[in-house]
NULO-755348 format. One line per 3 residues: number of its first residue (from 1); their letters; for each residue x, y, z of N, C-alpha, C. Coordinates in pm, 1 decimal, decimal comma, m for minus. Each point is the difference from the previous one (the first is absolute). Layout:
<pts>
NUM) a) X/Y/Z/X/Y/Z/X/Y/Z  ...
</pts>
This chain:
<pts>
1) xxx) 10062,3/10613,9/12004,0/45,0/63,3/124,5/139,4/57,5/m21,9  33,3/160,4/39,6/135,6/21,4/m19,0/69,8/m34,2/119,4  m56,3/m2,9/104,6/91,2/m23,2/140,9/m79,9/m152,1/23,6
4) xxx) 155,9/m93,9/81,6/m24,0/m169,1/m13,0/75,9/21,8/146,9  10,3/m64,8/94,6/69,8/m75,4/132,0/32,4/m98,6/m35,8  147,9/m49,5/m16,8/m12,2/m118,5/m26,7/140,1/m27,2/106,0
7) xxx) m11,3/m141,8/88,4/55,1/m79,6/78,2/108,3/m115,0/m50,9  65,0/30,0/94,9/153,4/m74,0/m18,6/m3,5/m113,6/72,1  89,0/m63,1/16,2/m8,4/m126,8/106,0/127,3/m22,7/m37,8
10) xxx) 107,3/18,3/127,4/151,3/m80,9/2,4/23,3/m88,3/114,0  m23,7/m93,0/m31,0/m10,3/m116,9/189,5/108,9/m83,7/m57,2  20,2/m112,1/97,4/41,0/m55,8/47,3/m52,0/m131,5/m42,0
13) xxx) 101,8/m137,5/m69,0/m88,4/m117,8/m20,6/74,7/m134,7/94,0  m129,7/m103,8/30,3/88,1/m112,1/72,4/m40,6/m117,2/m110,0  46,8/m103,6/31,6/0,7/m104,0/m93,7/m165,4/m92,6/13,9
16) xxx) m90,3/59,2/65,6/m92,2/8,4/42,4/m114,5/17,2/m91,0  m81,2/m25,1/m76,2/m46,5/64,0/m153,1/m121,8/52,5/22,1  m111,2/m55,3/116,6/m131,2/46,5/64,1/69,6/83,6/80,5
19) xxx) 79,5/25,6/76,1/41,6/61,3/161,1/15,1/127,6/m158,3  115,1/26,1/m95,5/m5,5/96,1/m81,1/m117,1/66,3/m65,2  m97,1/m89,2/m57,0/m98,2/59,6/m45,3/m70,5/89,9/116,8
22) xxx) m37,7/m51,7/113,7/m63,2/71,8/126,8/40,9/82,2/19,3  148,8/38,6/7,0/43,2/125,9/51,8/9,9/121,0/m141,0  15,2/m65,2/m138,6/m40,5/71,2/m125,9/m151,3/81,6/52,0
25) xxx) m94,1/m119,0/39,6/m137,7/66,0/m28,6/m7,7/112,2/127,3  78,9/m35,9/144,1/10,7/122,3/74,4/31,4/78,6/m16,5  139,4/m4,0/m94,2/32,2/155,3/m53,3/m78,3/102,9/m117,9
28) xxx) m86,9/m116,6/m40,0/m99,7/87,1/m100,9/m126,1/86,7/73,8  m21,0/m72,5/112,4/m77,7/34,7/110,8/44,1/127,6/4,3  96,8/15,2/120,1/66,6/120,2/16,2/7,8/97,8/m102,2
31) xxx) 47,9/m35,8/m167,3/25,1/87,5/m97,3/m152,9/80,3/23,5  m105,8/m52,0/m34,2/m139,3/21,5/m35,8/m8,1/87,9/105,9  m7,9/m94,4/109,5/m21,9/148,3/117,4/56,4/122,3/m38,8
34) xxx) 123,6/20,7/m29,8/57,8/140,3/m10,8/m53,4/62,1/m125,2  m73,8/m65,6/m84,1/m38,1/53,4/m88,4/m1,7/m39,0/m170,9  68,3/m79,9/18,7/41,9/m70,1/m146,9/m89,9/m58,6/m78,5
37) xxx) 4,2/16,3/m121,0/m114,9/m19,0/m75,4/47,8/m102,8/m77,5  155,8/m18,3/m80,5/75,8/m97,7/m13,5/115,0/m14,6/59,0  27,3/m128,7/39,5/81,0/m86,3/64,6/83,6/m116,2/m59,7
40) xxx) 144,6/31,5/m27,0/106,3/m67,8/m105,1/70,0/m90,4/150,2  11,6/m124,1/m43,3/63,9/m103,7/121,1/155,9/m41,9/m83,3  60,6/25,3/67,3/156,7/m54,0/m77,5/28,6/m167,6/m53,6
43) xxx) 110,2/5,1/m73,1/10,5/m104,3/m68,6/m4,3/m131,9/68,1  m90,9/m126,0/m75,4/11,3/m89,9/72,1/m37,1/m23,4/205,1  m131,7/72,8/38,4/62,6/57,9/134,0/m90,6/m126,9/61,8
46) xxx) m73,0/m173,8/m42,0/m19,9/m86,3/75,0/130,8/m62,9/60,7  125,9/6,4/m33,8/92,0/m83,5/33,8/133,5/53,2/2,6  108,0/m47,5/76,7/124,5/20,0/m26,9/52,2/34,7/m171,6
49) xxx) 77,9/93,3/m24,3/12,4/10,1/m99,6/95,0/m134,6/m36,5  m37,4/m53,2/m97,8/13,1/m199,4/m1,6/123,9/6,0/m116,1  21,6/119,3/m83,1/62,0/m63,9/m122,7/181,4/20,8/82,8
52) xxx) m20,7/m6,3/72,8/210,3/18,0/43,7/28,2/m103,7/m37,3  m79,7/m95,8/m21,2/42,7/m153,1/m5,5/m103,7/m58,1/m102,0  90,5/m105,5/m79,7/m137,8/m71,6/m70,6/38,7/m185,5/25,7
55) xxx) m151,7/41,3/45,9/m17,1/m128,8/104,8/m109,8/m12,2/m62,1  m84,9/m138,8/m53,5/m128,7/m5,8/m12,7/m110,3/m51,4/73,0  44,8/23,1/152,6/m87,5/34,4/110,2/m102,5/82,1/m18,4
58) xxx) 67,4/133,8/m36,5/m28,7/128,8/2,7/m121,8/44,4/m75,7  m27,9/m114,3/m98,8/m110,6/m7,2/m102,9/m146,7/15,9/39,6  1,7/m99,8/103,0/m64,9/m3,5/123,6/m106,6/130,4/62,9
61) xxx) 113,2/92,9/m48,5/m67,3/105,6/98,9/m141,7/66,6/m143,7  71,6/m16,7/m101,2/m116,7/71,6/m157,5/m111,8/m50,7/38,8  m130,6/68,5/m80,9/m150,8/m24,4/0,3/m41,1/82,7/m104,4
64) xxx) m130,8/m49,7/m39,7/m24,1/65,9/m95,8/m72,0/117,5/19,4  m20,0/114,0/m106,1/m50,3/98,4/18,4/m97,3/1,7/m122,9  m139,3/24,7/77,1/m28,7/m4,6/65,9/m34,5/m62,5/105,2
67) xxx) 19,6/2,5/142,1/0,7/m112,5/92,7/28,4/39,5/124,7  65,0/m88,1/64,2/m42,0/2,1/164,4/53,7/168,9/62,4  93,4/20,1/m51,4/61,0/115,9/87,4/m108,0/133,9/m72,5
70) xxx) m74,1/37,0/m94,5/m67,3/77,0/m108,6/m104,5/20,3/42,8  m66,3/m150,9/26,5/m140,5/m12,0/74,2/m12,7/58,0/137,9  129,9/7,3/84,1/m24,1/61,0/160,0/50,9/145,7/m32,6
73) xxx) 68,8/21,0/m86,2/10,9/179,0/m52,5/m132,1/53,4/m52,3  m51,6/m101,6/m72,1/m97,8/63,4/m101,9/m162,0/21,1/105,7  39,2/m71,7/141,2/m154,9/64,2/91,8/119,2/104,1/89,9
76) xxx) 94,9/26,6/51,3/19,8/94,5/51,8/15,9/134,4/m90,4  m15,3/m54,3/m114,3/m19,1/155,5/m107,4/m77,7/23,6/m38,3  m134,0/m50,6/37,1/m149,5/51,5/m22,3/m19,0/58,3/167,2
79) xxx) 43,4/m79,8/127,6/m16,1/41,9/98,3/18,4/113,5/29,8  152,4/66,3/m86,1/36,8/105,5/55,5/18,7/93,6/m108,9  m84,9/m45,9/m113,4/23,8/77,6/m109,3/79,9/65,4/m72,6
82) xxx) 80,4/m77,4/8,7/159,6/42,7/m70,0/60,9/m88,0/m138,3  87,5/60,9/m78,5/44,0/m110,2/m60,4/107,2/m50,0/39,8  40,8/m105,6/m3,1/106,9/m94,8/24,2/111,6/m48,2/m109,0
85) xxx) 98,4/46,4/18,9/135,0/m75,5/m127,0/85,5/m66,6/93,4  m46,7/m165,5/m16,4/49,5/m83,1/52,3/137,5/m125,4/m61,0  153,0/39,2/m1,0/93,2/m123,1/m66,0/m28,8/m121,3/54,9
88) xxx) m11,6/m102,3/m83,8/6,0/m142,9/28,8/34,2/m81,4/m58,0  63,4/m98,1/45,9/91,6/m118,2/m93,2/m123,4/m73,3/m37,7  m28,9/m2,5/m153,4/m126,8/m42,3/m60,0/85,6/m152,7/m92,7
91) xxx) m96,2/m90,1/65,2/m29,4/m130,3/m89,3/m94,6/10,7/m100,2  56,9/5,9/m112,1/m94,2/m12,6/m117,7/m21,3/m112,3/m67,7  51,5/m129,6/18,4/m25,1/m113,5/m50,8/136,9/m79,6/77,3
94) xxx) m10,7/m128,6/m49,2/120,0/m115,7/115,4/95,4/75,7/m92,0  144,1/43,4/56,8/85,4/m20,3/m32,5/34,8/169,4/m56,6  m126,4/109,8/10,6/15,5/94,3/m77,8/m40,1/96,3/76,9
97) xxx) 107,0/86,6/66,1/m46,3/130,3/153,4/63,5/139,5/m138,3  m68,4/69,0/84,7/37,1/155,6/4,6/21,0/37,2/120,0  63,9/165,7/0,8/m11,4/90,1/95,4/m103,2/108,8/m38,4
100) xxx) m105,6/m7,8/65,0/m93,2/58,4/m58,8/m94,6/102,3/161,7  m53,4/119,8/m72,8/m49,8/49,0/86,5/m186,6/12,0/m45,4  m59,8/m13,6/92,4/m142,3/20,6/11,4/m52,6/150,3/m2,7
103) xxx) m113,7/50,6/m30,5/m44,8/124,8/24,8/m113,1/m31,0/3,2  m88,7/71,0/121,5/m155,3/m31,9/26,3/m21,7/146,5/62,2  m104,6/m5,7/m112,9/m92,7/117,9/20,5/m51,1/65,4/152,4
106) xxx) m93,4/110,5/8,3/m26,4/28,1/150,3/m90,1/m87,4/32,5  m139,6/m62,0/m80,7/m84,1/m56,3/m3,8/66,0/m124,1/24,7  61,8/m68,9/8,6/83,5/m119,0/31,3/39,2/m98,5/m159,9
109) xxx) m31,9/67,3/m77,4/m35,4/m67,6/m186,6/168,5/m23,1/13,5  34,7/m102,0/m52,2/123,4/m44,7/m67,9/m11,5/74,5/m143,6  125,3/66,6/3,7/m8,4/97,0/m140,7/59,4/m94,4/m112,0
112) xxx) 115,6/m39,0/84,5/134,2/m125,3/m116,4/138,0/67,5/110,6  48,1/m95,8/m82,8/165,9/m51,0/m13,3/96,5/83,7/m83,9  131,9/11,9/71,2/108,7/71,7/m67,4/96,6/m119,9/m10,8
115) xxx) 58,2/m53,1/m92,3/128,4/m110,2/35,6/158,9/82,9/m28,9  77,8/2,2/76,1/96,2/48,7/31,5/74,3/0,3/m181,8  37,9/112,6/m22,8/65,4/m65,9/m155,4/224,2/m16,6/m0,6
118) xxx) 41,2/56,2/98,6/132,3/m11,2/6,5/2,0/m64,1/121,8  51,5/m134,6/m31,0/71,5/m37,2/105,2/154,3/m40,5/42,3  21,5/45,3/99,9/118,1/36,9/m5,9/86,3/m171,2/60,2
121) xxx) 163,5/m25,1/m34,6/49,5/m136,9/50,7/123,3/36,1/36,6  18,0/47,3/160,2/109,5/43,1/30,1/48,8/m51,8/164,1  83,2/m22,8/52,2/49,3/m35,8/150,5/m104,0/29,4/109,9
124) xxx) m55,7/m78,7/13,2/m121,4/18,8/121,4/m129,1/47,3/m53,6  m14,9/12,9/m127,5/m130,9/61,2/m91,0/23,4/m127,2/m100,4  m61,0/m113,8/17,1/18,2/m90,2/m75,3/m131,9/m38,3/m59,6
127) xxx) m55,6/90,2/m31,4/m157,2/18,9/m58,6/m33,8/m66,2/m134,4  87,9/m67,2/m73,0/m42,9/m29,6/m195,3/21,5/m165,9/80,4  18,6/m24,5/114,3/m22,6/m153,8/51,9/m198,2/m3,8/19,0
130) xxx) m29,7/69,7/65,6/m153,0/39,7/61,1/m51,0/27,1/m113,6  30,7/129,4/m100,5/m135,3/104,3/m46,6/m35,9/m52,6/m174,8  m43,2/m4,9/m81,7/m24,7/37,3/m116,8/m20,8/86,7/m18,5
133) xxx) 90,7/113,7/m98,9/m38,1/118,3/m54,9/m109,1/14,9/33,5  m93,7/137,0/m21,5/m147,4/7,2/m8,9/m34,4/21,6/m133,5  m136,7/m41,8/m50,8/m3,9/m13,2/m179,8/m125,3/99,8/28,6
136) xxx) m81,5/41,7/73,7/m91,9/92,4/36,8/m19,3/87,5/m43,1  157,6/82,1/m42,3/0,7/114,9/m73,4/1,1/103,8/124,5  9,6/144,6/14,9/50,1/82,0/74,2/m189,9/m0,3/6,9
139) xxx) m20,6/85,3/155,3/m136,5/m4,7/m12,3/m47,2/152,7/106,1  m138,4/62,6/m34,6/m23,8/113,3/48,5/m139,6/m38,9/93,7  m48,2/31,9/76,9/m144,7/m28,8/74,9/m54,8/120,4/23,9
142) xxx) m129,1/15,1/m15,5/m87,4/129,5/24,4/m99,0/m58,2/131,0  42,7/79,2/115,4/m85,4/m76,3/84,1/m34,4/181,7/80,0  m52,3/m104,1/108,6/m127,2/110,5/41,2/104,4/167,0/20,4
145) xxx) 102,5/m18,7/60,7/56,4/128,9/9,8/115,6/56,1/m72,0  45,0/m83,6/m60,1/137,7/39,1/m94,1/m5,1/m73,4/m142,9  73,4/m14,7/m89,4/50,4/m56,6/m87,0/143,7/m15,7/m19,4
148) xxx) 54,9/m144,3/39,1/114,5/m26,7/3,7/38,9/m150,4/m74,6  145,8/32,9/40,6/90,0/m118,1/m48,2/66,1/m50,9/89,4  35,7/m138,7/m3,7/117,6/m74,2/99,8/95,9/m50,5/m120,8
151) xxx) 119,9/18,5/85,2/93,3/m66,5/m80,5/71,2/m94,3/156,3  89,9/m90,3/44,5/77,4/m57,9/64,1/124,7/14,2/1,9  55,8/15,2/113,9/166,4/m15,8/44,1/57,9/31,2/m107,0
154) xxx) 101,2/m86,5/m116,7/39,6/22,3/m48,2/m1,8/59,8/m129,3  m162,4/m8,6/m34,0/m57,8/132,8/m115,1/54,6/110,5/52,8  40,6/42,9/84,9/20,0/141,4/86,8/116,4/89,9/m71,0
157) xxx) 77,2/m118,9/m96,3/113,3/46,0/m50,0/23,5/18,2/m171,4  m132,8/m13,1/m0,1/4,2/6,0/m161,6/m148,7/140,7/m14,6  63,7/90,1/m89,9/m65,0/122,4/m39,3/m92,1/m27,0/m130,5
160) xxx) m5,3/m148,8/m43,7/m76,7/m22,2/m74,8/m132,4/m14,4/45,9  2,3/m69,2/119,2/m103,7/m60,3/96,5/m88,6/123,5/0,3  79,8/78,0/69,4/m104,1/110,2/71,1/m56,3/118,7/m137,4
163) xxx) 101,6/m3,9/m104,9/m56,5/69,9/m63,8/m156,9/m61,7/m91,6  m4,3/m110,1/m41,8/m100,6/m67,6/m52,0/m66,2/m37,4/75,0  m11,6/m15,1/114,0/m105,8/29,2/128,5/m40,4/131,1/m33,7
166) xxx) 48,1/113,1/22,0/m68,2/123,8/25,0/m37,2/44,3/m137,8  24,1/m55,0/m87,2/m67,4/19,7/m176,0/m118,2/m77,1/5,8  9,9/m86,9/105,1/m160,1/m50,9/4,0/m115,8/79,2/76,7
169) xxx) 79,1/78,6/68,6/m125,9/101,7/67,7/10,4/16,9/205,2  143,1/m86,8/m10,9/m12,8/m1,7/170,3/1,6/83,1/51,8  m40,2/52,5/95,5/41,7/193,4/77,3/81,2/m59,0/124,7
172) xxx) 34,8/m131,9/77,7/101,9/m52,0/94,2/71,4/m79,9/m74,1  111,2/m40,4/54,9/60,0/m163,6/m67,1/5,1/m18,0/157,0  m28,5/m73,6/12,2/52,6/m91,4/161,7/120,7/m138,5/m37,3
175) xxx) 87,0/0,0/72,5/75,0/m108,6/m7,0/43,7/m52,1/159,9  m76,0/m119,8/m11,8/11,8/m103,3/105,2/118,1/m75,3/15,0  116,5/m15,6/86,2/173,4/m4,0/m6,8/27,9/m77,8/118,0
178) xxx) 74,6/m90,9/m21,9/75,7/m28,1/112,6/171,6/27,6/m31,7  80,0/49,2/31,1/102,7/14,5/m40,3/97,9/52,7/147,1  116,9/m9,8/32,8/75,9/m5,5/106,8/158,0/m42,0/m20,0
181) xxx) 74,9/43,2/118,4/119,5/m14,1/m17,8/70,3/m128,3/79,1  123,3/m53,8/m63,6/41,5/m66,7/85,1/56,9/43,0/114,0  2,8/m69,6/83,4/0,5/79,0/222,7/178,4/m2,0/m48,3
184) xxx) 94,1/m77,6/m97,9/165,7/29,1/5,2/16,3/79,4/m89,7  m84,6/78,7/m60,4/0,4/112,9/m89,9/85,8/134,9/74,3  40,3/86,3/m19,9/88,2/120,1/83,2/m161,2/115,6/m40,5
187) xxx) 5,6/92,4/70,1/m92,5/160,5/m10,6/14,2/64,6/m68,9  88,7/9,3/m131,5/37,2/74,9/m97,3/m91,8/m56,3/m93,7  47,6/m151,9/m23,6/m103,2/m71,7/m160,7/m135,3/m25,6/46,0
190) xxx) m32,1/m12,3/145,6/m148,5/m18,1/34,3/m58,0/170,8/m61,5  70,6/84,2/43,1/m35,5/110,1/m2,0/m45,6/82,8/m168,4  77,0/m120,1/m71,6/45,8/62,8/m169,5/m106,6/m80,9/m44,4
193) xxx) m30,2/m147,4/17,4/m110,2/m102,7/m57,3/m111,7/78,9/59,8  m21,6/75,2/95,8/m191,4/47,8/62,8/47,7/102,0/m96,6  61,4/79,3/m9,9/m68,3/152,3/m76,0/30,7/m27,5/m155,1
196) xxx) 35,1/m131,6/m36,8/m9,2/m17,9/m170,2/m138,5/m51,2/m10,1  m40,6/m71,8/112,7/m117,8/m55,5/m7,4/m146,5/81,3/40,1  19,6/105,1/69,0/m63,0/122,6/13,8/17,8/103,3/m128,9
199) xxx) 126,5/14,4/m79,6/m33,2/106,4/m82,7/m30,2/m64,7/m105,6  m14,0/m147,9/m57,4/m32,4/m24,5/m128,4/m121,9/21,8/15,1  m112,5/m64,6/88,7/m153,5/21,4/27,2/m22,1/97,9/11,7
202) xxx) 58,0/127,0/62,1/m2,1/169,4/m15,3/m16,2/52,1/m161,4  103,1/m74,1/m62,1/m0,1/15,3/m105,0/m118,3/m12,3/m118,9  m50,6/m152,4/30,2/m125,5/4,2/m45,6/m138,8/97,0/17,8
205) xxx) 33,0/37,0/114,7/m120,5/101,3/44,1/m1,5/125,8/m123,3  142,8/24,9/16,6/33,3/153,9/m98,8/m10,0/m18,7/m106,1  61,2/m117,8/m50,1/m45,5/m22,9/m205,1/m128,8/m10,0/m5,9
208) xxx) m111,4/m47,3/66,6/m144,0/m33,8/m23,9/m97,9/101,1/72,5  54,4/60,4/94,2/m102,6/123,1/59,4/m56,4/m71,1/67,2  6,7/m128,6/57,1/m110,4/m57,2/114,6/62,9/m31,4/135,2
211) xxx) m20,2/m21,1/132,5/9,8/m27,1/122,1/48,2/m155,7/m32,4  105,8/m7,3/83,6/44,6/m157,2/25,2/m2,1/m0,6/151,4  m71,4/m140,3/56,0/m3,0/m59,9/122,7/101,0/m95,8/12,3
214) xxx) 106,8/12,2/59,1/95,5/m123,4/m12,7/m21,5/m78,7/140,7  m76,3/m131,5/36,0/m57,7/m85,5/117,7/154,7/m129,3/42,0  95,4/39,5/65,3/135,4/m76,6/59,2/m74,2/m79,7/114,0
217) xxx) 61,6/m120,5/m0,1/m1,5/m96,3/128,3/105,4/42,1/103,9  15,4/m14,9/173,9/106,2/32,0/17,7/77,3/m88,6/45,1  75,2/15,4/148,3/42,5/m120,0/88,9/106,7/m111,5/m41,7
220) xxx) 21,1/m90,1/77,6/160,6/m100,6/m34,1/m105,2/m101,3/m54,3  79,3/m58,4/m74,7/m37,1/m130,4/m26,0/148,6/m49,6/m65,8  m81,5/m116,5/m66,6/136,7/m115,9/m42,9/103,4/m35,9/128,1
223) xxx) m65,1/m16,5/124,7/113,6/m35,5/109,7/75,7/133,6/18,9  m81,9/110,1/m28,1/110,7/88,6/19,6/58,1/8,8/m92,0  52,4/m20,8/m56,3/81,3/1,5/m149,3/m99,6/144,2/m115,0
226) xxx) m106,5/18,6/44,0/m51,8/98,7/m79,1/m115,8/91,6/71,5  36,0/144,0/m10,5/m76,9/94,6/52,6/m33,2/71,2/m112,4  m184,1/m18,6/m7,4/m27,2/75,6/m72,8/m27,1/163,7/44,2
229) xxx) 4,5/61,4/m102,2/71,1/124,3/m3,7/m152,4/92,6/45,9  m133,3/m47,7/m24,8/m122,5/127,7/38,9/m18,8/126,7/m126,5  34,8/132,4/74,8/18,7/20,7/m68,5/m74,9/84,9/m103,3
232) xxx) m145,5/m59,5/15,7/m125,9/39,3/m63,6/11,4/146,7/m38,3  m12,4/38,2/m121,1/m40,8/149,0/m51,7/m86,7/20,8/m69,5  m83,2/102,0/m2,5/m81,4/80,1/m92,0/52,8/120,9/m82,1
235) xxx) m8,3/2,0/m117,5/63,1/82,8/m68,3/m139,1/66,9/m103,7  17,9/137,9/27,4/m78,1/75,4/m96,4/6,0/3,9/m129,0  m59,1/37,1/m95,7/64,0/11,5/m127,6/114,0/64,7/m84,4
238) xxx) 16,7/72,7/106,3/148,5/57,1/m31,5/126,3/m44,9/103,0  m58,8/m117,6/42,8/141,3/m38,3/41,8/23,2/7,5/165,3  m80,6/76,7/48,1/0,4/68,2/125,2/m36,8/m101,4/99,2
241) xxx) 72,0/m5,5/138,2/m67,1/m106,3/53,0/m62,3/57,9/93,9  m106,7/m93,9/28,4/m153,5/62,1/69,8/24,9/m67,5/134,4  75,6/m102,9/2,7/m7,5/m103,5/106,8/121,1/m84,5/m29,1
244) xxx) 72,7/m50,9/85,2/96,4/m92,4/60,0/32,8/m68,9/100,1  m36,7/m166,7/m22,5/m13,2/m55,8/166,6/160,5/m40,9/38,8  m11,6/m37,7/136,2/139,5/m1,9/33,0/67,5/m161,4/m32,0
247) xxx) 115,7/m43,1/2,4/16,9/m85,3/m85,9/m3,4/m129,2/121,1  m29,1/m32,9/127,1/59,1/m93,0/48,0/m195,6/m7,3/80,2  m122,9/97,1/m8,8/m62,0/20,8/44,5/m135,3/m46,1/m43,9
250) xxx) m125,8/m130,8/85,8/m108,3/37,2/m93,0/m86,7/59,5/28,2  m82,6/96,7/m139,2/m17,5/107,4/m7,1/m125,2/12,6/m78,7  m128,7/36,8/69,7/m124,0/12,8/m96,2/m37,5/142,6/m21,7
253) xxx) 3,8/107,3/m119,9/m6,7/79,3/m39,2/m71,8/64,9/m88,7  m94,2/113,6/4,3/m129,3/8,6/m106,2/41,2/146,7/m16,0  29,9/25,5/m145,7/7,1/81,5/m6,5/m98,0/103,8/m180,7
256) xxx) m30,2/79,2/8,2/m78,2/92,6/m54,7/18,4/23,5/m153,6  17,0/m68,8/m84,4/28,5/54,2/m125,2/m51,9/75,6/m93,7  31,0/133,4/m60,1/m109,7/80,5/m77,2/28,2/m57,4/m171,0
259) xxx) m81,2/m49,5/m32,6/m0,3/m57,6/m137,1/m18,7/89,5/m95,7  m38,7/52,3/12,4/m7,3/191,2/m118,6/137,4/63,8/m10,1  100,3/m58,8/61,4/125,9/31,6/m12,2/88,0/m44,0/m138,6
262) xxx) m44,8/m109,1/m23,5/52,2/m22,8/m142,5/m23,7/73,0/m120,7  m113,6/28,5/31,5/m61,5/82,0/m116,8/153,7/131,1/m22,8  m27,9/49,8/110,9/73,1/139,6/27,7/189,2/m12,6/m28,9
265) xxx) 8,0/m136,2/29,5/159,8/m35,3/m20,1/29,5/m21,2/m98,4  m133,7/m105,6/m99,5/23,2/m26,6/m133,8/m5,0/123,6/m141,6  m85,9/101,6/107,8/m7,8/106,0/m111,2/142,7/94,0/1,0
268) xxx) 30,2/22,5/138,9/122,9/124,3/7,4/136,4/m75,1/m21,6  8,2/m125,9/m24,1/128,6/m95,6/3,0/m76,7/m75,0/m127,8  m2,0/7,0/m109,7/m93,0/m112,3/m103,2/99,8/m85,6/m48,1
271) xxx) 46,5/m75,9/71,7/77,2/m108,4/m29,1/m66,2/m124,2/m104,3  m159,5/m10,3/64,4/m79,9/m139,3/m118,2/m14,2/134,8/m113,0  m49,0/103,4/m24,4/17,2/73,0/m134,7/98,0/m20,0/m70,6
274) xxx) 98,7/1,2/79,1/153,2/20,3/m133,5/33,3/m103,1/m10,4  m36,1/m130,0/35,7/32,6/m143,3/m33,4/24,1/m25,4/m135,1  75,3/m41,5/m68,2/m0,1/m82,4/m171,5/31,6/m100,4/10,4
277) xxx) m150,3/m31,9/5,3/m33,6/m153,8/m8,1/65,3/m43,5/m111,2  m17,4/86,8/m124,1/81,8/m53,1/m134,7/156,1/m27,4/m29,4  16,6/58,8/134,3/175,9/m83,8/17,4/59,2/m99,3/101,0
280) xxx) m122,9/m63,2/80,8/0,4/m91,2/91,8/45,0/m157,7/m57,2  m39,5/15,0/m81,6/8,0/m177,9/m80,2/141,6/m71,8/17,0  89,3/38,8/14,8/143,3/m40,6/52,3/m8,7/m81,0/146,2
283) xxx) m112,1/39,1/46,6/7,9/m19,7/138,7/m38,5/m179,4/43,0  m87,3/m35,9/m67,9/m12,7/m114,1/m21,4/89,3/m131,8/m42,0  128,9/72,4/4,6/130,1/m99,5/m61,4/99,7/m32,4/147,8
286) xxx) 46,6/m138,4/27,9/15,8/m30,2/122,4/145,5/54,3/m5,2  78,8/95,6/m96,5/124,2/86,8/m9,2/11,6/43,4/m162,0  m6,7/109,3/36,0/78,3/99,6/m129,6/108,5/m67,0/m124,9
289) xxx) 44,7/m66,1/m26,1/148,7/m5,8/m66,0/m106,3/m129,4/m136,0  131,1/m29,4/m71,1/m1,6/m88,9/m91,0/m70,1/m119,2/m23,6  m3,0/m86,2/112,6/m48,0/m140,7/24,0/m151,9/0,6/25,9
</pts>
């Protein structure tokens, strides 16, 4: 198929983990109605975003995948014939979680698992307490209407990610995000952190010739202490944005993508042609110098 609809979802989460999933599966509802054929749910979106703190309460909230939250996606995505890219804090054995996202076919088939591969350990993103790397490897799915890739939140910032995704054959990358500012932050650095975080994923679109879906959580949380930022964009393959949700707003959005566009970007811009791979090998060294 060269033309795909594919659906956004930026809501709102309570500490609530069924009350979240329900209103997830309403907004997929809604997506479908308008037309969506795939439907990307933002990062982590059963629960409060949990890592501000590491508490091992919070453990509590993981399950495994495949499992309870997969199984009530995986009949509303035969119901409504869509596919589903669902984040979830995945228990993979006692003592051993990921951040991992689901993808299920239109037919409701569990395709597999993406496990998050950068995780990030910073002031209120205290995520290497929760996640294990992902060992999964970067991963592509061919399902009924597209062929894509997920990467997570903080993959968003590495151009390795997306490029060896789209060497695997993806024509979207979707990235499922929770990310936000602190509420004693000033409007200048809120303003400088969204558009570094908007043009690096822009960026990926243009080195690889494919459409990026970027899926933001929005709303206060942490007591107030943190507003996530929204936010949501679609970016064409050249960079262009197709769509932008507003940052404080939630927001279900389906919008039209022509997939024959890469073709046309990759030929008049041949950026994967002029690649030398034969001088990449440096890249693999965790710094340049002596040691």
């Amino acid at each position: 198929m060269s033309k795909v609809h594919v659906g956004l979802v930026q809501m709102t989460c309570t500490a609530n983990k069924q009350e979240n999933l329900q209103k997830a599966i309403e907004k997929v509802r809604e997506a479908a109605a308008k037309g969506a054929q795939i439907v990307c749910l933002q990062e982590l979106f059963t629960s409060l975003y949990f890592c501000d703190v590491e508490d091992y309460a919070n453990f509590e909230l993981a399950e495994p995948i495949p499992g309870p939250s997969t199984d009530a996606l995986q009949q509303v995505a035969a119901e409504l014939n869509v596919v589903i890219i669902a984040s979830l804090f995945e228990k993979r054995a006692q003592g051993l979680y990921h951040n991992t996202t689901a993808v299920i076919d239109a037919d409701g088939s569990y395709l597999g698992k993406y496990r998050k591969m950068h995780i990030p350990d910073d002031p209120a993103y205290y995520e290497k307490f929760y996640f294990t790397p992902g060992d999964l490897g970067y991963k592509v799915w061919k399902t009924k209407y597209a062929t894509f890739g997920v990467l997570i939140c903080w993959d968003q910032w590495y151009p390795e990610a997306a490029r060896i995704t789209s060497l695997m054959g993806a024509e979207i990358l979707f990235y499922p995000t929770a990310i936000g500012w602190a509420t004693s932050q000033d409007a200048a650095t809120n303003e400088e952190q969204y558009n570094a975080w908007q043009t690096i994923q822009r960026s990926h679109a243009v080195a690889n010739g494919v459409h990026v879906v970027s899926v933001n959580r929005c709303g206060l949380e942490q007591d107030g202490a943190m507003q996530f930022w929204g936010g949501s964009f679609i970016s064409n393959p050249f960079g262009s944005l197709l769509y932008k949700a507003s940052h404080t707003e939630e927001e279900v959005h389906v919008q039209e993508l022509d997939l024959s566009k890469t073709d046309r970007y990759r030929t008049h811009w041949p950026f994967m042609r002029d690649r030398r791979i034969d001088s990449y090998q440096p890249i693999t060294k965790r710094f340049i110098d002596e040691g």
